[in-house]
C-alpha positions as CSV (number, residue, x, y, z in Angstrom):
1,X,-18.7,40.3,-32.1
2,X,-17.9,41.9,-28.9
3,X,-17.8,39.0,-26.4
4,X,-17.9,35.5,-27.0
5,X,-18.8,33.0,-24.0
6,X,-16.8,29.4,-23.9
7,X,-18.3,26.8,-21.7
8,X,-15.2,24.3,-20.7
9,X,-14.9,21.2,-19.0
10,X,-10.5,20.3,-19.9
11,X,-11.2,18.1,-22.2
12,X,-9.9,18.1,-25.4
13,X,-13.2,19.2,-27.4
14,X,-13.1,21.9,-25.3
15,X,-10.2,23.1,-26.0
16,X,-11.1,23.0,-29.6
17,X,-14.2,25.3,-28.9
18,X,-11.6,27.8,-27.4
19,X,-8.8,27.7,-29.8
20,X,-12.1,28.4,-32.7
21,X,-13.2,31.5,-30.1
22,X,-10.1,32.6,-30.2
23,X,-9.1,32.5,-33.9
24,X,-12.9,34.8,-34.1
25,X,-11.4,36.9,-31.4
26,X,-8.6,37.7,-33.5
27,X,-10.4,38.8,-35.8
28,X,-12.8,41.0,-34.4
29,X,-10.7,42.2,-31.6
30,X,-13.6,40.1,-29.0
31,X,-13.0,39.4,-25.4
32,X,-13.0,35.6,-24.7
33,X,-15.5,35.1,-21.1
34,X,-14.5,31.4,-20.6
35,X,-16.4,29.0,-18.0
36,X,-15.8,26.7,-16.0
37,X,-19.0,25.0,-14.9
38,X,-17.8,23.6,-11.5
39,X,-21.3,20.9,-10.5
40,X,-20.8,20.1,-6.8
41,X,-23.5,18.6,-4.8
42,X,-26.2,20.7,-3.6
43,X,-25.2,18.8,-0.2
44,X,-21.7,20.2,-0.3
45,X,-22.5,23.5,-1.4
46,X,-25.2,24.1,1.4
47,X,-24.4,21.7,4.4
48,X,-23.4,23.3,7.9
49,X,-20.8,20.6,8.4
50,X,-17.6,22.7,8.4
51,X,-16.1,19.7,6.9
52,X,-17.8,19.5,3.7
53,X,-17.4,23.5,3.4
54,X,-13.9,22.9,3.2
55,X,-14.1,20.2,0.7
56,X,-16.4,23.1,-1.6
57,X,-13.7,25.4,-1.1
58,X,-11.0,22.5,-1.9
59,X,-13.0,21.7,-5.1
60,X,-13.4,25.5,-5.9
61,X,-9.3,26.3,-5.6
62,X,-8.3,22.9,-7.2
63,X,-10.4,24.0,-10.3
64,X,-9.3,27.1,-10.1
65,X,-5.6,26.1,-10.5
66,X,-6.6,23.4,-13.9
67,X,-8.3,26.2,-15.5
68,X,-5.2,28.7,-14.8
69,X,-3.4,25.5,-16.7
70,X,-6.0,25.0,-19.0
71,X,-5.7,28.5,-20.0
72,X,-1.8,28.7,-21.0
73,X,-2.2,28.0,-24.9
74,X,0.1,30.2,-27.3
75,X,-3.2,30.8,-29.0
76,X,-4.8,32.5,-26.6
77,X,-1.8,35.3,-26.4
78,X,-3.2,39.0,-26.6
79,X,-6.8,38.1,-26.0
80,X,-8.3,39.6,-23.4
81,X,-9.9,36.6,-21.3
82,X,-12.2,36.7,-18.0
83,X,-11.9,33.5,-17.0
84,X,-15.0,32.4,-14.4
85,X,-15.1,29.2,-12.5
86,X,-18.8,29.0,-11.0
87,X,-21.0,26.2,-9.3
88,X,-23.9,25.7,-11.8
89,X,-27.2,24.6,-11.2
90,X,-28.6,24.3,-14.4
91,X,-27.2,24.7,-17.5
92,X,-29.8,27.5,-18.3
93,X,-27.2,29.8,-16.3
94,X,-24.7,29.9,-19.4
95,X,-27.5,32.0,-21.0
96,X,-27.8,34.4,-18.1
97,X,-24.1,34.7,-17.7
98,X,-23.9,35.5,-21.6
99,X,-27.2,38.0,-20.7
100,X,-25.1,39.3,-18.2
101,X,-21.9,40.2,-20.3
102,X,-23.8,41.2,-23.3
103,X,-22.5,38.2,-25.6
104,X,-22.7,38.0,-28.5
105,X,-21.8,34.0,-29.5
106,X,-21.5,30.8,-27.5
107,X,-18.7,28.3,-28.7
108,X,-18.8,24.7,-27.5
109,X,-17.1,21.8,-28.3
110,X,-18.8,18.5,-29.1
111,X,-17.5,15.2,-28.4
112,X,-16.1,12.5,-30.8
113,X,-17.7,11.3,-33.9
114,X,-20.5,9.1,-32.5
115,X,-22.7,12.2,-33.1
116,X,-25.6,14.4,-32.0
117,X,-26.9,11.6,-30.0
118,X,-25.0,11.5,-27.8
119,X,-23.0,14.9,-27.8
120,X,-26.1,17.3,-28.2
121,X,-29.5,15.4,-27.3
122,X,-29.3,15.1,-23.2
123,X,-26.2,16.3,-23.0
124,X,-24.0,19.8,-22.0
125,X,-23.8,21.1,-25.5
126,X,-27.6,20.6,-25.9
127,X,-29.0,22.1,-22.9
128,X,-27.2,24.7,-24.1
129,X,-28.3,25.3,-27.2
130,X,-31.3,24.8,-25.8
131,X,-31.6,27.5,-23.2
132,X,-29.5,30.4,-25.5
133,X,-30.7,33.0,-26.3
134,X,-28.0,33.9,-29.1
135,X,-26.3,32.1,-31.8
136,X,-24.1,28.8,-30.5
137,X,-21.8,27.3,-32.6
138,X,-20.6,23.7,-32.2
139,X,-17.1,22.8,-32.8
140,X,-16.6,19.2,-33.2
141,X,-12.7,19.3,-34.7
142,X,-9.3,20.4,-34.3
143,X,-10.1,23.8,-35.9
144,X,-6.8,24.0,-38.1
145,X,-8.6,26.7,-40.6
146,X,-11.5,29.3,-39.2
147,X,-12.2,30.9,-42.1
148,X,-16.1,31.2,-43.0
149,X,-16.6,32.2,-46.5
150,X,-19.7,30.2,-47.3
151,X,-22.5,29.0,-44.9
152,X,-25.5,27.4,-45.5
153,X,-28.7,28.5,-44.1
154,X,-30.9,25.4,-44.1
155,X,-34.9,26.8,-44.0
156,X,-38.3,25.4,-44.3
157,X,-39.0,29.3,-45.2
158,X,-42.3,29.3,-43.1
159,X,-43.0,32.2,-40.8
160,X,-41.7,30.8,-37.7
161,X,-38.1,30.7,-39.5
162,X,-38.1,34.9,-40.0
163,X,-36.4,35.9,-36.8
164,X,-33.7,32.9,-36.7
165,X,-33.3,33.8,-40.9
166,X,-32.5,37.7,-39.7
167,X,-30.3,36.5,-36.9
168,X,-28.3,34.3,-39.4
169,X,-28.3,36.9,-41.8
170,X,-27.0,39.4,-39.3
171,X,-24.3,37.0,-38.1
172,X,-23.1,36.0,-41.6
173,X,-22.5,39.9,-41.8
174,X,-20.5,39.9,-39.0
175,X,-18.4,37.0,-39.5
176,X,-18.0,38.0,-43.4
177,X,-19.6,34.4,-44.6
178,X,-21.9,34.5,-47.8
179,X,-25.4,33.5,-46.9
180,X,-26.6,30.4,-49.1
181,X,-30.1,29.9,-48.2
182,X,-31.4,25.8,-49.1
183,X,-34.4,24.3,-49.2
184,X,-34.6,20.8,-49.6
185,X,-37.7,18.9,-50.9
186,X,-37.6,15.3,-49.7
187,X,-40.0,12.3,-49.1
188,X,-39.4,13.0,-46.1
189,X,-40.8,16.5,-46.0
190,X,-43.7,17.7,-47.1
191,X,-43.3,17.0,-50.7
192,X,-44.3,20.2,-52.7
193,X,-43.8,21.2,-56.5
194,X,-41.8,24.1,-58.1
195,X,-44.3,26.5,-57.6
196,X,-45.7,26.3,-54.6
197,X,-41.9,26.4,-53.3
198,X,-41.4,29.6,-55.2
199,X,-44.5,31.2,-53.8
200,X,-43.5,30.5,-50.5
201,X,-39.9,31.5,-50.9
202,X,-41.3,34.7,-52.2
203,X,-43.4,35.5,-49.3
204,X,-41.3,34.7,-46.9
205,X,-38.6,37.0,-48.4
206,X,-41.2,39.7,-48.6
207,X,-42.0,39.2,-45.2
208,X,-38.1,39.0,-43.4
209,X,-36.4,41.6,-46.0
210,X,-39.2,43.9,-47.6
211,X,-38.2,42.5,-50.8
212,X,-36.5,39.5,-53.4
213,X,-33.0,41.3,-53.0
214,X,-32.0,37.5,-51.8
215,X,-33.8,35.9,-54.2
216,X,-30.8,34.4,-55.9
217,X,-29.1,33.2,-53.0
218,X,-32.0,30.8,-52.5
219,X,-31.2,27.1,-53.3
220,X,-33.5,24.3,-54.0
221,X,-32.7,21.0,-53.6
222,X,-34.0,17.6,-54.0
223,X,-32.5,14.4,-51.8
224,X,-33.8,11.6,-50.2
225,X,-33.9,13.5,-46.5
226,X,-33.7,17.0,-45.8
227,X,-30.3,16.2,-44.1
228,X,-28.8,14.7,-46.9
229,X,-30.0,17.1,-48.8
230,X,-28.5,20.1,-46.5
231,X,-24.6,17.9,-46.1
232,X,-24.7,17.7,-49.9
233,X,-25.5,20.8,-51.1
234,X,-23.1,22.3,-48.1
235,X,-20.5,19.8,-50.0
236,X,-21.2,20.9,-53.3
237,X,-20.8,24.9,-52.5
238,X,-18.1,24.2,-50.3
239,X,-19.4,26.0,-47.3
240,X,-17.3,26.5,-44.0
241,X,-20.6,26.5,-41.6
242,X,-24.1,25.2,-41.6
243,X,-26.7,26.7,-39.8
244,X,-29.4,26.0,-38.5
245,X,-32.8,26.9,-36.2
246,X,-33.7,25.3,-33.0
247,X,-37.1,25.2,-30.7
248,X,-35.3,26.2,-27.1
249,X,-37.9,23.6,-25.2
250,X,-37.1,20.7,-28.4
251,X,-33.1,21.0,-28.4
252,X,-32.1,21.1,-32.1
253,X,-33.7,18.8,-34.2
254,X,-37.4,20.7,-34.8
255,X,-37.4,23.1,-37.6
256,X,-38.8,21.9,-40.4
257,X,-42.5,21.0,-41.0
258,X,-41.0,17.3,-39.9
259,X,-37.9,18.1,-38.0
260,X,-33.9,18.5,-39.0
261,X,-32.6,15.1,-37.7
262,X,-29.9,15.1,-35.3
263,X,-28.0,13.7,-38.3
264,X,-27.0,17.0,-39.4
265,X,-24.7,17.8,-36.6
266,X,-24.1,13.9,-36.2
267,X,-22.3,13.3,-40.0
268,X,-21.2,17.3,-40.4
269,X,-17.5,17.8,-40.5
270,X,-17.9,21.4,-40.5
271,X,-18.7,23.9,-37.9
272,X,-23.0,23.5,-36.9
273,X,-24.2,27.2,-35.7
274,X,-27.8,27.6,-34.1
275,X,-30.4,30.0,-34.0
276,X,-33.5,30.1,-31.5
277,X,-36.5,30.2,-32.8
């Protein structure tokens, strides 16, 4: 855990995200590459006027000197920190930034507890998640204690979930976090019985690993909906993190046969991480 990127706009979710990167920082001695994604107006960026270059470059130092502010936390003492303030296009550039720095983990804060709808589906966070390349994880509170001993590994164990499963596994490694692999079966899913789950737990296994080493860290559940039956089963282990898989051109809710609701991120407490598919 090298480098960690955190995107920040002030606000007070943001700073959140950055008190979490750092508290991961201090642990694995990682340099904290914090953004500032500064959107002026393609008009103002480009115009000849020498006006409205002045008004960029006004814009430019004024966020300059907030982030300098923003930056002052007593948490953030004896991190290294390259701070960037940068006129973004499209939020696709967060990805080639991390790209650029060889990152290994996004951190982002969401907003409030009116959920994914509104702070991951067509917004920052979720464009985002949906153009990265590695692992984000989405902070939505204060994050008073950091420490991941048990995540959850929500899968639909089909083929397309082997190279998020290794990424997760890999991560979990890394972050020292106990892998708890779930599968729910729900109404809502495609309903199958106890053996055709263990079959296709066992192949997939097979497949990702090379053999049923993990075998006992799988978990089978039964709920209503395969997000209830993810939150309760996180409950009943209690697990620090939840992760998850996304589609990068779908955002976050298609992983499953069906798809993970937004709900999962939208009634989670705890930390959500994501892996590209």
């Amino acid at each position: 855990m090298k480098k960690i990127i955190v995107p920040v706009d002030f606000s007070e979710h943001s700073e959140y995200a950055l008190e979490a990167a750092a508290n991961i920082s201090k642990k694995y001695d990682s340099e904290l590459i914090v953004l500032h994604m500064l959107e002026l107006s393609n008009a103002i960026i480009t115009a000849d006027n020498e006006s409205l270059n002045e008004e960029a470059v006004f814009y430019l130092k004024l966020a300059e000197q907030k982030f300098e502010k923003f930056l002052e936390k007593p948490f953030l003492e004896g991190i290294k920190i390259t701070p960037i303030v940068k006129h973004f296009k499209v939020w696709s550039e967060v990805n080639d930034i991390a790209n650029q720095h060889h990152a290994n983990l996004i951190v982002m804060g969401s907003h409030g507890v009116s959920g994914v709808k509104e702070v991951l589906v067509g917004s920052n966070t979720e464009k985002v998640v949906r153009h990265a390349d590695i692992p984000v994880l989405v902070i939505k509170h204060n994050p008073i204690l950091l420490d991941f001993e048990n995540g959850v590994f929500a899968s639909d164990f089909s083929e397309e979930a082997i190279t998020p499963y290794l990424n997760a596994r890999a991560t979990f490694k890394k972050i020292g976090a106990k892998m708890h692999l779930v599968y729910v079966n729900s109404p809502d899913g495609n309903f199958r019985s106890s053996l055709e789950i263990d079959k296709r737990v066992s192949l997939f296994l097979k497949k990702a690993d090379g053999n049923l080493n993990n075998l006992g860290n799988v978990h089978v559940v039964s709920d209503y909906s395969i997000e209830k039956g993810i939150l309760n089963f996180a409950n009943v282990i209690g697990a620090d993190l939840i992760a998850v898989a996304t589609h990068g051109r779908k955002g976050l809710a298609h992983f499953f046969e069906g798809s993970i609701s937004e709900d999962i991120a939208n009634h989670s407490t705890l930390p959500v991480m994501t892996f590209k598919i």
